[in-house]
C-alpha positions, 0 to 999 in steps of 0.5 A: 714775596708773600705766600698765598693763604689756601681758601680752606684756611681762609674760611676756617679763619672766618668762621672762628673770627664770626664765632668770637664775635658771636660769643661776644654779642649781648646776651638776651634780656630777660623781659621785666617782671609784670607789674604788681596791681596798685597797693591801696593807698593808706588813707583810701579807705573813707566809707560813704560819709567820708570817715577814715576807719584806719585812722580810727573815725566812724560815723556819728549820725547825732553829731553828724560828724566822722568822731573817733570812740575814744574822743568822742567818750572823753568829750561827752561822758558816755560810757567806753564801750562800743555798744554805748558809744554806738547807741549815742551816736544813733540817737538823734540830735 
């Protein structure tokens, strides 16, 4: 003989059961930080010649080339300074 549950504990023992179960439901995910905008790529940086100031180029309109100073200085004999080198480069050819 089995003895009968009374419907009140049957629905206290529902609830508990759903109670459990909800406390093991996942909690909710937090959405994903937004995304950060593009870094410039390193290199991304040529002016309207094409000449890459982070690797040290600049324009040359006498040589008509991107030359970096430093070179540029050792292969002509200019004086090292900026305002030479830069006066070397504006005259023409």
């Amino acid at each position: 003989m089995s003895a009968a549950v009374p419907l009140r504990l049957q629905r206290g023992f529902a609830f508990a059961w759903l109670s459990l179960l909800g406390a093991c439901a996942a909690a909710p995910v937090a959405a994903p930080p937004p995304a950060a905008p593009p870094a410039t790529s390193v290199g991304a940086d040529a002016d309207a010649h094409g000449c890459r100031a982070s690797a040290g180029y600049e324009w040359c309109a006498k040589t008509g080339a991107c030359e970096r100073p430093w070179e540029l200085v050792a292969r002509e004999g200019i004086d090292h300074s900026a305002s030479q080198v830069a006066a070397w480069c504006a005259a023409p050819r």
